[in-house]
C-alpha positions in Angstrom: 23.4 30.0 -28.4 22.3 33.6 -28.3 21.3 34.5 -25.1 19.6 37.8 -26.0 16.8 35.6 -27.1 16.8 34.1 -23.7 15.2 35.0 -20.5 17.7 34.6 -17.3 16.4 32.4 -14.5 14.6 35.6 -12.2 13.1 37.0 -15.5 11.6 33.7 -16.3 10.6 33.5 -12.3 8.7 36.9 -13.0 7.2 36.3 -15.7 5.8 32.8 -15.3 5.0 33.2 -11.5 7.3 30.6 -10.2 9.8 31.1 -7.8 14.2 30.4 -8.4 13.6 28.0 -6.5 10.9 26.1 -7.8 12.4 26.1 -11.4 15.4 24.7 -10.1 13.4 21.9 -8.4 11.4 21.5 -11.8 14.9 21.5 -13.8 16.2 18.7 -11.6 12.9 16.4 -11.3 12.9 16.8 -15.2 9.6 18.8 -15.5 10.7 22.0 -16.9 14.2 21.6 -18.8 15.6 25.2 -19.1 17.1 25.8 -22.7 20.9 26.3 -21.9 22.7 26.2 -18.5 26.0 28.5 -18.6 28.6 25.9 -18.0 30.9 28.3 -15.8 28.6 29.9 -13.6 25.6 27.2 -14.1 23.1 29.9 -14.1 20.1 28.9 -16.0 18.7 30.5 -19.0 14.8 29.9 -20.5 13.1 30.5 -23.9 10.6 33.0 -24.2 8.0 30.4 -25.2 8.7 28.1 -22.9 6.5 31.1 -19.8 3.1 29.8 -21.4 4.5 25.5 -20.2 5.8 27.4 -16.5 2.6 28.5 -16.2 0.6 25.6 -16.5 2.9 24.0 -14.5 2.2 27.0 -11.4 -1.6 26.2 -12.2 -1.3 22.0 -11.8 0.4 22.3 -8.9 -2.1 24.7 -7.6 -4.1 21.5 -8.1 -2.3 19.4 -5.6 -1.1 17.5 -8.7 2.3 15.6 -8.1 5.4 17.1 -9.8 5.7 13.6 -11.3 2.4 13.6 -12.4 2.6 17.0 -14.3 5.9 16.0 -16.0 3.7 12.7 -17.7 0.7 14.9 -18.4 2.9 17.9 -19.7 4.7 15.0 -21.8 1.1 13.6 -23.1 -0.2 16.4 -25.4 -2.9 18.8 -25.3 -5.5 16.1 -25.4 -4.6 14.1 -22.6 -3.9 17.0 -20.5 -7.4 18.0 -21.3 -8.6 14.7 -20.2 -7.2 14.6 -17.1 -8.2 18.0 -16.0 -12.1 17.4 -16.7 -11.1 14.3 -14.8 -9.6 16.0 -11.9 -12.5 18.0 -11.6 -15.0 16.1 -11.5 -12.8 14.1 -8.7 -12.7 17.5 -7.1 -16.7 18.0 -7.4 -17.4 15.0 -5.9 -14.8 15.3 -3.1 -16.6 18.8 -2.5 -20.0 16.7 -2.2 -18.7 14.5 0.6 -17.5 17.3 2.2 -20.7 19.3 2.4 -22.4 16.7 3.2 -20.2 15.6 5.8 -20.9 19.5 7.7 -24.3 19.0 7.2 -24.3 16.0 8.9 -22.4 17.4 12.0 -24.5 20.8 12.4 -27.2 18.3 12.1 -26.2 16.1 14.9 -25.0 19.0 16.6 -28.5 20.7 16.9 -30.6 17.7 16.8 -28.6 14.5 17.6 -27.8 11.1 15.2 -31.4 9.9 17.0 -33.4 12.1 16.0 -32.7 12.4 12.1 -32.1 8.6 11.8 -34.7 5.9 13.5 -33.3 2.2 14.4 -34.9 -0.6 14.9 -33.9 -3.9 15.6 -35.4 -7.1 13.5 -34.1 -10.6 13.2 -33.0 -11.5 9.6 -33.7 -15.5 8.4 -30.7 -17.6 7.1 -30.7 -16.7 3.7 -29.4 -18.8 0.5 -28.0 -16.2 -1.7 -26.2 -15.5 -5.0 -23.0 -13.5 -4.5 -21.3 -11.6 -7.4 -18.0 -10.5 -5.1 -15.2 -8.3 -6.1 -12.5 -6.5 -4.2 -12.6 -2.7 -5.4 -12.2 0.7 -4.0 -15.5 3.6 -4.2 -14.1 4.6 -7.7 -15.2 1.6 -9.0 -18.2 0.7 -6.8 -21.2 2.0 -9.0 -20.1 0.4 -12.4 -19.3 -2.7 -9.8 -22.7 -3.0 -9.1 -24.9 -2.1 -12.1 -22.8 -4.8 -14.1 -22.9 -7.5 -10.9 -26.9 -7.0 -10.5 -26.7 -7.5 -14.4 -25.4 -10.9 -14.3 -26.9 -12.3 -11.4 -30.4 -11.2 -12.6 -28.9 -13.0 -16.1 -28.2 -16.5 -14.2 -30.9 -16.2 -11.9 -33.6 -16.1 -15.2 -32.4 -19.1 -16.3 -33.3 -20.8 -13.3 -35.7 -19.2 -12.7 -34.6 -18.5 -9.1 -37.2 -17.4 -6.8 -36.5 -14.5 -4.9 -37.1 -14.7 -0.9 -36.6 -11.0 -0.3 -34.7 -7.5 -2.0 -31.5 -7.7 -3.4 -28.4 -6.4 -1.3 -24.7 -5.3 -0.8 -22.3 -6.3 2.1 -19.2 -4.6 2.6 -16.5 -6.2 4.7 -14.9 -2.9 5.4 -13.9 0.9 4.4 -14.5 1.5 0.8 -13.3 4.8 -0.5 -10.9 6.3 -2.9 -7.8 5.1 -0.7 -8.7 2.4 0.3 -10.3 -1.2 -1.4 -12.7 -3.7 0.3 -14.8 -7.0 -0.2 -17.7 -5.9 -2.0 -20.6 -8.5 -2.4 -23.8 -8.1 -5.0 -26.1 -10.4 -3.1 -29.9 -12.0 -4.4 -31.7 -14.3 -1.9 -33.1 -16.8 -3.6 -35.3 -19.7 -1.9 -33.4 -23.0 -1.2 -36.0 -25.4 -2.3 -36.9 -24.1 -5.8 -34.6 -24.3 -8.3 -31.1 -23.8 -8.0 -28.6 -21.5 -10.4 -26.0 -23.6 -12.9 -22.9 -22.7 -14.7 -22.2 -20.2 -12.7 -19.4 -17.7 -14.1 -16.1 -16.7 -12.7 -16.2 -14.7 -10.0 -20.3 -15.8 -8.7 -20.7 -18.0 -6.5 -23.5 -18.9 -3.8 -23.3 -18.6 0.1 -25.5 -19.9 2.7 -26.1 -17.1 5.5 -27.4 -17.7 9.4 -29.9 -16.3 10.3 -29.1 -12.9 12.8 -30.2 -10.0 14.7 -29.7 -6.5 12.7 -29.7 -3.2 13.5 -31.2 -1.1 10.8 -32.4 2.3 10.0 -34.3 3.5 6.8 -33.1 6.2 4.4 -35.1 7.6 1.4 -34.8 10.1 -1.7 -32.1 12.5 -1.3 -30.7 10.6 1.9 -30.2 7.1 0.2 -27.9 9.0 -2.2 -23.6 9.2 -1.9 -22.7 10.6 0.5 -25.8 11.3 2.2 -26.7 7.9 3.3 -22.9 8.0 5.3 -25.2 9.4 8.4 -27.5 6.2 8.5 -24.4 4.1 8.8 -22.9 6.6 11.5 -26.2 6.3 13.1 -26.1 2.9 13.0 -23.1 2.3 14.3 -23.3 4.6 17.2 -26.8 3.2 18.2 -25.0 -0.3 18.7 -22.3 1.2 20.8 -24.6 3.4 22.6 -26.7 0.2 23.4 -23.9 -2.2 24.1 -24.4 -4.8 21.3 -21.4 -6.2 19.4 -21.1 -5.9 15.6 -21.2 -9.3 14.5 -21.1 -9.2 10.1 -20.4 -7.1 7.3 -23.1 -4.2 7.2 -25.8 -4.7 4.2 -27.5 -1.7 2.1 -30.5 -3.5 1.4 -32.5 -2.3 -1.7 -35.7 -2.2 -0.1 -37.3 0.2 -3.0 -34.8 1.2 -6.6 -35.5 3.3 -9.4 -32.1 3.1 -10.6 -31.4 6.7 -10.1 -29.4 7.2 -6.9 -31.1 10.2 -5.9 -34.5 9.5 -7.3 -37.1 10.5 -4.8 -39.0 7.1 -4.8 -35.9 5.3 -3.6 -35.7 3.5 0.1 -32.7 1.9 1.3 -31.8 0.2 4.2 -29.2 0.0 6.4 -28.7 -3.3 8.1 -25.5 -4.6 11.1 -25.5 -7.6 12.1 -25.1 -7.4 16.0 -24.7 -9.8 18.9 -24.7 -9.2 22.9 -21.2 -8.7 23.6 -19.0 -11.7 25.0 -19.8 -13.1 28.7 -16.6 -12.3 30.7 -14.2 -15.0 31.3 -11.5 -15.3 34.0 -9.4 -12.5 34.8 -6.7 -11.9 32.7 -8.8 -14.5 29.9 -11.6 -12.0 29.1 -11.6 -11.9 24.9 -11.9 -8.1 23.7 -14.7 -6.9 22.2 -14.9 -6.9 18.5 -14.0 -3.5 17.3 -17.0 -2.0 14.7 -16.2 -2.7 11.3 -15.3 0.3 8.9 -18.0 1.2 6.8 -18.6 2.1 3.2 -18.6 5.0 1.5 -20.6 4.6 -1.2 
C-alpha cells in the first residue's frame, strides 16, 4: 500500500477534529477502521476520504450519541442516518420543552407559590363501573396509547350502547417517562344498570371502582398541555402532604372538556388523587408507615 496517499494518525486527528486518542478508541470499538496499520511500529495510517466519516463521527458524539450507536447508524446508509437525526431532534426539541417548562414552573413557585397558580379542592368521587383499555408503556408511546385505546372503547361501547355516567379518564399507577414504563389505564364510566359491553377484545377489560375522596385541581388551554400540566400534579401532590392526607390510588387526568388538540385553548383537564386520612397509630414499635406518594406521570 502506498502510504503517500495516506494520512498518518495526527494528520487525520487535525484534519477531522478528533483527538489520537479518540481514533484509537474508534479503531478498537470498530467505528472507524483506519486503512492500514504498520505491522512493526503499529502506527495507524487513514484515507484521505475517510476525514468527511471522522467528522460525522465528532458531530454524533457531540450529540451524546453512544459510540455503539454511531457504528450501526454509520453502518445503515445515508438514509437511515438521516432518519435518525430528524429523530434525534425532535427527541431533543421536546426534551428542551420539559425543560423550560420545568424553570418556569420553579420561578413561578418561587415568586408566587404552587397555591397560588394551581387551586385544589377536595370532592368525593362515586364507585364507578368502568371500561379499561390497559397497557404497560413508557411517555414515548403514551399519545398513540390513548388515541387508539379511546378508539376502541368508544367502538365496543356503541355497540352496547353503554351509557356514560361521567368524562372519560386516565390512571397511572406510576412514573411514566422516556426511562421508565408504567400501568397506563384508558377508562369510560359507564352506568351499571344499562346495558353492559360484550366480546370484549384482548387487552379491555371492565373494573368496578369504590367510591373515594380526591384531591383535584383544574388545568386549561396551554396548561392542560405536556409538560405543562406536570405543575397541577406537583401541586397536587404537595397539597396532600402539606394537609396530611395519604395518597390512597393511582392519580386520574380526567377529560373534563377535549378538543383533541393538546394545547387547544377550549381544553380543561383535571387532576384527580385519590387520598385517605393517614393510618391511626398502633402500638409502639407496630405503627405501619405511611404510604409513600405515588410517582406521577409525565405526560
Amino acid at each position: 500500500m502506498d502510504r503517500k496517499k495516506l494520512l498518518p494518525i495526527g494528520q487525520f486527528s487535525q484534519a477531522s477534529g478528533l483527538s489520537v486518542t479518540a481514533l484509537r478508541h474508534y479503531d478498537a470499538s470498530g467505528v472507524l477502521l483506519p486503512a492500514f496499520v504498520d505491522p512493526v511500529s503499529g502506527y495507524r495510517y487513514f484515507r484521505r476520504d475517510q476525514v468527511r466519516t471522522a467528522q460525522s463521527i465528532r458531530a454524533l458524539r457531540q450529540l451524546d450519541i453512544p459510540v455503539e450507536e454511531v457504528r450501526r447508524l454509520l453502518g445503515g446508509g445515508e438514509e437511515r442516518l438521516a432518519a435518525a437525526l430528524r429523530a434525534h431532534l425532535r427527541t431533543a426539541e421536546r426534551r428542551l420543552e420539559v425543560q423550560r417548562s420545568v424553570v418556569h414552573g420553579l420561578l413561578s413557585r418561587l415568586t408566587e407559590g404552587a397555591d397560588m397558580t394551581h387551586r385544589v379542592t377536595v370532592r368525593r368521587g362515586p364507585a364507578e363501573r368502568i371500561l379499561v383499555r390497559a397497557e404497560i408503556l413508557d411517555n414515548s408511546g403514551l399519545d398513540a396509547f390513548l388515541r387508539g385505546a379511546y378508539q376502541e372503547l368508544y367502538a365496543v361501547a356503541g355497540r352496547g350502547p353503554l351509557t356514560f355516567t361521567g368524562p372519560a379518564f386516565v390512571r397511572f399507577h406510576g412514573v411514566c417517562d422516556d426511562e421508565n414504563e408504567t400501568l397506563v389505564e384508558a377508562c369510560l364510566p359507564f352506568w351499571e344498570d344499562g346495558a353492559q359491553p360484550t366480546d370484549l377484545p384482548e387487552g379491555m377489560t371492565v373494573h368496578e371502582l369504590p367510591g373515594t375522596t380526591l384531591a383535584c385541581t383544574e388545568v386549561e388551554g396551554a396548561a392542560a398541555a405536556f409538560p405543562q400540566i406536570l405543575g397541577a400534579y406537583d401541586a397536587v401532590a404537595e397539597w396532600i402532604t402539606g394537609h396530611g392526607f395519604a395518597f390512597a390510588g393511582p392519580t386520574r387526568m380526567v377529560y373534563r372538556r377535549w378538543t383533541g388538540t393538546p394545547d387547544h385553548p377550549d381544553n380543561r383537564i383535571e387532576i384527580a388523587w385519590p387520598i385517605d386520612e393517614p393510618a391511626a397509630d398502633g402500638p409502639p414499635g407496630q405503627r405501619d408507615p405511611a404510604p409513600e406518594a405515588p410517582d406521577r406521570p409525565t405526560g
